[in-house]
C-alpha positions in Angstrom: 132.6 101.9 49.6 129.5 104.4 50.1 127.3 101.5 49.1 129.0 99.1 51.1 128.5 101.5 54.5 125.1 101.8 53.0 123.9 98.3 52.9 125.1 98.0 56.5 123.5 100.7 57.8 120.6 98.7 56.5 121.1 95.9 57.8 122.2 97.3 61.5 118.9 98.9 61.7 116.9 96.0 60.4 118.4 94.6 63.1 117.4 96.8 65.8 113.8 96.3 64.7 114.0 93.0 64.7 115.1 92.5 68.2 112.3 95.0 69.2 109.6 92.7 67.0 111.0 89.3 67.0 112.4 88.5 69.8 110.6 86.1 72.7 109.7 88.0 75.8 109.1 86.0 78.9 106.1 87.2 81.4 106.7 86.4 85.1 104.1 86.9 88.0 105.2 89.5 89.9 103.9 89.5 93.7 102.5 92.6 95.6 100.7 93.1 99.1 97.2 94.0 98.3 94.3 95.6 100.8 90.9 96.7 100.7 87.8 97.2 103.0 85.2 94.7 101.9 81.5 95.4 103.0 78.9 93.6 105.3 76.9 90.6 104.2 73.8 91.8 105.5 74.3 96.0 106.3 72.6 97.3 108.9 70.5 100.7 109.6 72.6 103.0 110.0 75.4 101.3 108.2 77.9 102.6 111.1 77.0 102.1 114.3 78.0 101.1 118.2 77.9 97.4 119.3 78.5 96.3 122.7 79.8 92.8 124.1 78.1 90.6 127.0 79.8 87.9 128.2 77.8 85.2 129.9 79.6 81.9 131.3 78.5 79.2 133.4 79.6 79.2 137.1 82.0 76.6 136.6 83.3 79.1 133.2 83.5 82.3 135.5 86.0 80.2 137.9 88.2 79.6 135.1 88.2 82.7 132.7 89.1 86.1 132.8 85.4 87.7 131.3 86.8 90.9 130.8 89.8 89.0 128.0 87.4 87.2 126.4 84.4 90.2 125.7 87.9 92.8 124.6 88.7 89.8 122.4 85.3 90.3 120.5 85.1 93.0 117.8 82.8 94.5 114.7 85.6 95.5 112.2 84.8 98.4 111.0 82.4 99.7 113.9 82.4 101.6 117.1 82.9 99.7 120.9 79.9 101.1 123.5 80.5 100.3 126.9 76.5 101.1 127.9 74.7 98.6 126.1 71.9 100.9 126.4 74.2 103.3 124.2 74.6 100.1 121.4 72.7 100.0 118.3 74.1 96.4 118.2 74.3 94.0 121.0 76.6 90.9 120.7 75.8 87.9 123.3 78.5 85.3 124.3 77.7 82.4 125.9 80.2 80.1 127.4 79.6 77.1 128.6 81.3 74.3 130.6 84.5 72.2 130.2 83.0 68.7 130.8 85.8 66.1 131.1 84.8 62.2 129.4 87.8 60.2 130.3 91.3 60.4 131.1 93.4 57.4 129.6 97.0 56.8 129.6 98.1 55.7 126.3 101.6 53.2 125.6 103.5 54.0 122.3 106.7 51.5 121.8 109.7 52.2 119.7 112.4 49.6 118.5 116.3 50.3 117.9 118.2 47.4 116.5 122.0 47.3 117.7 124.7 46.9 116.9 124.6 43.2 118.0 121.3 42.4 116.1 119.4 42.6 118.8 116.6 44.8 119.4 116.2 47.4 122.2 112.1 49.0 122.8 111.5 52.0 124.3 108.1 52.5 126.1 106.6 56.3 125.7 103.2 57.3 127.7 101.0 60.3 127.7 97.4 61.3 129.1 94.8 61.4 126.5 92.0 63.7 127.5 88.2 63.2 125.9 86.2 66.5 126.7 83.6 68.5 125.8 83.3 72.3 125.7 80.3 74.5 124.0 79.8 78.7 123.2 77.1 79.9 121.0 76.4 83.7 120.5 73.2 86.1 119.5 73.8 89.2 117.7 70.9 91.2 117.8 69.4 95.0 117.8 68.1 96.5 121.0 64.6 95.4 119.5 65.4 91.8 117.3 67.5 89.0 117.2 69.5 88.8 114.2 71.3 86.3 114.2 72.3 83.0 116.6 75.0 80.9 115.8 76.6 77.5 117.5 80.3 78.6 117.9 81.4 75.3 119.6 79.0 72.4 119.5 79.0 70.3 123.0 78.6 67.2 120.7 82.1 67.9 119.1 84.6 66.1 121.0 87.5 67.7 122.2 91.2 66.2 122.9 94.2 67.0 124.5 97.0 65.2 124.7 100.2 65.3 127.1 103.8 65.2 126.3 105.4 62.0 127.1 107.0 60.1 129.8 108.9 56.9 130.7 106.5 55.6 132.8 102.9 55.2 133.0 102.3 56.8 136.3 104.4 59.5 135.7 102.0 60.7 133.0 98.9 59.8 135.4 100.4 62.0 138.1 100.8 64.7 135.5 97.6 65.2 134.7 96.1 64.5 138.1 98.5 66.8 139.5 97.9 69.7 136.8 94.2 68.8 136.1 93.2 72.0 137.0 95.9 74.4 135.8 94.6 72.2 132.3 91.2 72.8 132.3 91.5 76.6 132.8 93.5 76.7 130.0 91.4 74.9 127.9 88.6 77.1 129.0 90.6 80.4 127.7 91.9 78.6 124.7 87.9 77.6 123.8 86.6 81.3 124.6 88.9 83.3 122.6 88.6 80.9 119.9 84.9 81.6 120.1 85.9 85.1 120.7 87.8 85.1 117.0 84.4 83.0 115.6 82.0 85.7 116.2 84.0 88.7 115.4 84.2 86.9 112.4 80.6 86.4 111.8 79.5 89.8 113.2 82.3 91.5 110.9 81.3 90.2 107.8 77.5 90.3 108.0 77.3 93.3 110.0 80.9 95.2 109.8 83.5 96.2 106.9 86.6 94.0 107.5 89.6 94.5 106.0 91.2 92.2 103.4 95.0 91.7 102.9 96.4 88.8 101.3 99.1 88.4 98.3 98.2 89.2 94.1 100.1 89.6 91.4 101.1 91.8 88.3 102.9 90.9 85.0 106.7 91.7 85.0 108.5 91.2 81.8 112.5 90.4 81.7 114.0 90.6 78.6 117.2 92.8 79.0 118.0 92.1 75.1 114.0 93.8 74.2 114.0 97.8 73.6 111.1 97.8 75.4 112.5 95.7 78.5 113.9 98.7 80.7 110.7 100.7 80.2 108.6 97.9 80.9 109.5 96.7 84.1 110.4 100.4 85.4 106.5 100.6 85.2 105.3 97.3 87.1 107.8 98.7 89.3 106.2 102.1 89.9 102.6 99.9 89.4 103.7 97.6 92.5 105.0 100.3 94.6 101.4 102.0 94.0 99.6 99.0 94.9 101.6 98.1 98.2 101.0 101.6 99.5 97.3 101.0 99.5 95.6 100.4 102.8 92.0 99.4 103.7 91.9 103.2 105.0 94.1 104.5 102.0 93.2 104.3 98.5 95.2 103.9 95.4 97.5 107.5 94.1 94.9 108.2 91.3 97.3 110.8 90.6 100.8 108.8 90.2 99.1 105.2 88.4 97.3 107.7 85.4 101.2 107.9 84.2 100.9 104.3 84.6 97.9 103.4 83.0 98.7 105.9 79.9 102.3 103.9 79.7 100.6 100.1 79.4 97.7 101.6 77.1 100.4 102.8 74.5 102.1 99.0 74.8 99.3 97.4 72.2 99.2 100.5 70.0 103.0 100.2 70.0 103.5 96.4 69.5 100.8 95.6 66.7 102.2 92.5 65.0 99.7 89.6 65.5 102.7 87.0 64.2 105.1 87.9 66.8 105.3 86.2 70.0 107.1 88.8 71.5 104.5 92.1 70.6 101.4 89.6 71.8 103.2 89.0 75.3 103.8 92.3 76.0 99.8 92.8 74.7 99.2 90.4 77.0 101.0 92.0 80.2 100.0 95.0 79.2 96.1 94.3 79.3 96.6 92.0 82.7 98.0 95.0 83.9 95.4 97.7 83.3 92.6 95.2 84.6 94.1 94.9 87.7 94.8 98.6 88.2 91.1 99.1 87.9 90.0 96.4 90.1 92.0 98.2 92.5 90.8 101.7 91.4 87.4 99.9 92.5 86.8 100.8 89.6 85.1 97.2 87.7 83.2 98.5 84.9 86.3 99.1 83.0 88.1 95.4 83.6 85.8 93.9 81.4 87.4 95.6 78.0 90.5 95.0 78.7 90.0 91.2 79.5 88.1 90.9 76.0 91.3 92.1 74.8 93.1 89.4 77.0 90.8 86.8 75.3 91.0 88.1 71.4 94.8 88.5 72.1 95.2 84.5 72.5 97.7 84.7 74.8 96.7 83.2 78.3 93.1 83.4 77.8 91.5 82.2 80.6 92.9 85.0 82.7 89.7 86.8 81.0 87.1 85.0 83.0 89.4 85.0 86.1 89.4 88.9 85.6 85.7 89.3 85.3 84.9 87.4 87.7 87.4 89.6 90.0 85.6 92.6 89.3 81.9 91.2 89.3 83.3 90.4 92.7 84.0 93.6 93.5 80.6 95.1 91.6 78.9 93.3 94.5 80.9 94.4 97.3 80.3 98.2 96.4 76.5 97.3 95.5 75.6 96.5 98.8 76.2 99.4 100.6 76.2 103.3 99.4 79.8 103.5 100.1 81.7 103.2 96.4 85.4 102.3 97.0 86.9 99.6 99.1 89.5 101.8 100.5 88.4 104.6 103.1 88.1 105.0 106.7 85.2 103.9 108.4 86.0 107.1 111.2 85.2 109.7 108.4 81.3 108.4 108.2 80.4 108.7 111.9 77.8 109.9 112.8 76.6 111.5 109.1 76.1 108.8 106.8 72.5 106.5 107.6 71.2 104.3 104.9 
């Protein structure tokens, strides 16, 4: 009887093991709001500064626009707002132009029904088709040189606008000719913030330090049946948690991921076996892991060992280019500038900090 119990004490425990070292494990994606602060294209001197905005329309423009909507529409990310433009160390230029109209045509669009009957009943649908033309350029410059010009809105890009539709052709003449006006101004308010949005766009990124938010993903594991499933998943949980609470102003809890980092790191000392699927997928997740932790840490010079270790483990190698081109990516964005992390507050380096 004693060797009896024995042999399936034996064989219970090889059994254990063999769930633990075995066994499949499935990887999912696992999906997390990411931010940082990226920095400008082309920094300036000092690297945080004051801009101011001048809006300048055409008479026909200033009829039709509030100036005032458009020029608080227009933004540095990153920077300071002067309202003396003798005060701004960067001058942003807005030039709107005019709303030329091309033609107005009615247009006929016919639908058929058959009945009931076989016979065939059309319906006759008309709208106003507008052809028009509308320009806005901008100069950013210094109080000293132009930096930059840019054609926002080319007057050689045709514009449309179309109307709902109506039963009969008049009825969508006297539409437009009775709202022409109402029309145009909004296309003139529609155009200038759009141009508005087009140079804060082009100012931030050359000159400012936008933020960047936008979805990524970590490695999950689910494998209830795995001993190491519980564990596992407790720390992508903790990992995403960590990651959401980032803000472009905010970095990463340095603090609360080392407990993290120290928990994926003892995964491939842990799981060894290089003939079990189930020990090179949790490898694999684990290394995915710790690379994007540092790319988040901002800190790229380590992502490229563990993505070697992505690529000698076999197991979904490509992710070790995609990972080292991630954080040659975000090499460049802290080369270009003095400040070394993607996640701070641009409020904390006024007036000090001049490059």
């Amino acid at each position: 009887m004693k060797k009896v119990l024995f042999v399936l004490s034996i064989g219970f425990l090889f059994s254990l093991t063999g769930i633990a070292q075995t066994k499949n494990v499935d990887v999912d994606n696992y999906s997390f709001n990411g931010a940082f602060r990226t920095t400008p294209l082309a920094p300036l001197n000092p690297l945080f500064y004051y801009y101011t905005v001048i809006i300048k329309p055409t008479a026909p423009a200033r009829k039709n626009i509030s100036v005032a909507e458009i020029a608080n529409a227009v933004f540095v990310e990153g920077e300071r707002r002067a309202d003396v433009p003798a005060n701004a160390d960067l001058i942003i230029e807005l030039n709107i132009g005019s709303i030329v109209v091309k033609s107005s045509t009615v247009k006929e669009r016919t639908e058929s029904e058959k009945n009931k009957d076989g016979s065939v009943t059309t319906y006759y649908y008309y709208s106003v088709d507008v052809d028009y033309s509308f320009e806005s350029d901008c100069v950013i410059r210094t109080q000293n040189e132009v930096l930059k010009k840019y054609d926002l809105i080319s007057s050689t890009s045709s514009q449309r606008y179309r109307s709902g539709e109506y039963k009969t052709s008049k009825e969508a003449a006297d539409f437009w000719n009775n709202n022409r006006d109402v029309l145009i101004a909004d296309f003139y308010r529609n155009h200038s913030l759009e141009s508005a949005k087009r140079v804060s766009s082009v100012a931030s990124s050359n000159y400012g330090f936008p933020a960047v938010r936008g979805r990524d993903i970590i490695k999950i594991i689910d494998e209830k049946k795995h001993n190491e499933n519980e564990a596992f998943r407790k720390a992508t949980e903790t990992l995403k948690s960590l990651l959401e609470a980032m803000t472009p102003d905010v970095p990463m809890d340095r603090e609360r991921v080392e407990g993290v980092i120290e928990y994926f790191k003892s995964i491939p000392v842990k799981y060894t076996d290089p003939k079990s699927k189930a020990d090179k997928n949790l490898r694999y997740a684990a290394y995915y892991n710790l690379c994007k932790i540092y790319i988040f840490l901002d800190e790229p010079d380590k992502v490229g060992e563990y993505a070697d270790l992505i690529l000698s483990n076999g197991q979904d190698t490509k992710d070790c280019e995609h990972m080292k081109k991630a954080a040659e990516g975000v090499q460049k964005i802290l080369d270009r500038t003095i400040i070394k992390t993607r996640h701070f507050s641009p409020d904390q380096y006024y007036p000090e900090i001049v490059e």
